[in-house]
N, C-alpha and C positions, 0 to 999 in steps of 0.2 A: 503676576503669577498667582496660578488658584491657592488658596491655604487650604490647610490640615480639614479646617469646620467647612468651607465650602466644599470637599471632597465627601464627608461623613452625611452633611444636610443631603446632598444628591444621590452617598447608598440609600442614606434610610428614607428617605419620601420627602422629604420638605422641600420649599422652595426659595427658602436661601436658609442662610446661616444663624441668621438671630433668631431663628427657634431656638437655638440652644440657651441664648440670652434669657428666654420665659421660663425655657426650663430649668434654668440654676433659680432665677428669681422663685420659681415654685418652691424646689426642694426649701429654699433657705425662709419663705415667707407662707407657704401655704395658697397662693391668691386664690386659686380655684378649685371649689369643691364640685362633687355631679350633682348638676340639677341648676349649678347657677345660670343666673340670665348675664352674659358677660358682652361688655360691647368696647369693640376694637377700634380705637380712632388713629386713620394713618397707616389702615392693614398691609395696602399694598408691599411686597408682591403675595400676601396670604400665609405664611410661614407661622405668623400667632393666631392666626385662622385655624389652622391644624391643631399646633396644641393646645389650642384654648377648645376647641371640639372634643379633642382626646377628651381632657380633664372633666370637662361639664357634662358629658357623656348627654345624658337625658334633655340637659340644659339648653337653651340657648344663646348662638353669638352671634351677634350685628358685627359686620366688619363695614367701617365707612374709608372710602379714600377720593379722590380727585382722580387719582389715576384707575384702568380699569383692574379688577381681576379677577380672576379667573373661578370657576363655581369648586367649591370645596366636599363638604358634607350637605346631609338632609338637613339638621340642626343649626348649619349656618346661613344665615339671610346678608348678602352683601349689597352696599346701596354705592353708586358712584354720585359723591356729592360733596359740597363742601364742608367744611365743620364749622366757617364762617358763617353762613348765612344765620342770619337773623331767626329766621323762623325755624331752624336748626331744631333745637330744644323741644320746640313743642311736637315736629316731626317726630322726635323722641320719644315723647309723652305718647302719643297716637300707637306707635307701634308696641308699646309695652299694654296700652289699656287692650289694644286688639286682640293681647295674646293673656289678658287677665291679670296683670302684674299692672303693677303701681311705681316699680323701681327695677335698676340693674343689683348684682351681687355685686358685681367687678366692674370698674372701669377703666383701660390699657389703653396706653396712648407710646407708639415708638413714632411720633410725628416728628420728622425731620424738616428742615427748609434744601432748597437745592442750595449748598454751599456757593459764595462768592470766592471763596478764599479770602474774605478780609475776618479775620477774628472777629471783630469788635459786631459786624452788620450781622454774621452767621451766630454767633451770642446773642444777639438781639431778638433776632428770628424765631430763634430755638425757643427762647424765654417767651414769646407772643405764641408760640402754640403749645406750649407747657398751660400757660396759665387759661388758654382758652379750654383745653382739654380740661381743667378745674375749675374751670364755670360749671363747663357742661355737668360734670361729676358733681357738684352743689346743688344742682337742678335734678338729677335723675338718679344720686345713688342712693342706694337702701343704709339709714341708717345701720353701725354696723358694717357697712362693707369696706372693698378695699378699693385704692387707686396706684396705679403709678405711670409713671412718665418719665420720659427722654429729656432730659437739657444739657446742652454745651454750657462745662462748668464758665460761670465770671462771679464777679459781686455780688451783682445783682440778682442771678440764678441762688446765690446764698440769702440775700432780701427775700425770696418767694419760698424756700425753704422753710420761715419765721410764718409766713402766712398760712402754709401747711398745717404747720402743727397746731396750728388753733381750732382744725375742720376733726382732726383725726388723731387718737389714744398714744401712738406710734409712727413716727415718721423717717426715714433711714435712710442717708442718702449711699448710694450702692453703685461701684464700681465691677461689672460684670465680668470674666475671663472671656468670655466670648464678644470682647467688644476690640476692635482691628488696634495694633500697637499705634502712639500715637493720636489716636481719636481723644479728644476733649468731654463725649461722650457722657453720661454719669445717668441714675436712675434715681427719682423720688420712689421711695415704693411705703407707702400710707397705708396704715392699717388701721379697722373699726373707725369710721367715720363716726363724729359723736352728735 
């Protein structure tokens, strides 16, 4: 059955629900200001595409996924690719030098794995693209900026928690309303990289 927020994301323009997940994380943390360069790991289906377009107005968003989607704004540039690959990063670099920037403001990550339904493997998962999405963010964000990311709570997702806070001033781990009852879910949301 549709819920309340997939009925509200489809009046008001988004393309699913967890736009409203960016938008509370905004209200409560500030992440995007206009003008920042913000890059979206995991956009698919485009939903933090929009409002991360809204907020940076003048700005711009890299949205990357594996899967495709769909063109958003003038401001957003979408690449279908992996976040794995190797040479990742430096594609990174290349697109920021092309547009005269050295770094991102923001870097958003709602990178999910397609669940197995075994806890322990889809924990696992979650935690390998949490922390790759904080490679990349060590690599390309502007001192000063902000990150955060998706992990399915365990231990271990608390272990990466400890490594956070040595990158960044503020680190706060954030249970969303807009996240489905049940979900394991949870958000790192890192602030002033130092």
């Amino acid at each position: 059955m549709q819920d309340k927020l997939y009925r509200k994301a489809k009046r008001e323009g988004y393309r699913a629900r967890s736009a409203y997940k960016l938008l509370e994380l905004q209200r409560k943390y500030y992440l995007i200001r206009r003008g920042d360069f913000v890059l979206d790991l995991g956009c698919s289906p485009g939903s933090w595409l929009q409002v991360a377009s809204e907020l940076a107005g003048n700005g711009i968003v890299l949205g990357v996924d594996i899967s495709p989607v769909k063109p958003i704004e003038e401001n957003v540039v979408i690449w279908r690719e992996s976040v794995m690959l190797l040479d990742f990063v430096q594609k990174l670099k290349c697109f920021l030098i092309e547009r005269g920037r050295i770094n991102f403001s923001v870097v958003l990550s709602d990178m999910a794995p397609k669940t197995k339904g075994i806890p322990y493997v889809d924990q696992n998962i979650s935690l390998e693209l949490a922390m790759r999405a904080f490679g990349i963010a060590k690599e390309v964000l502007a001192q000063g900026g902000h990150f955060t990311c998706k992990v399915f709570q365990s231990k271990e997702a608390a272990d990466f928690l400890q490594q956070l806070r040595k990158s960044f001033s503020l680190v706060k781990m954030v249970s969303v309303e807009a996240t489905k009852k049940g979900s394991k879910e949870m958000y790192y949301v890192c602030l002033n990289k130092i």
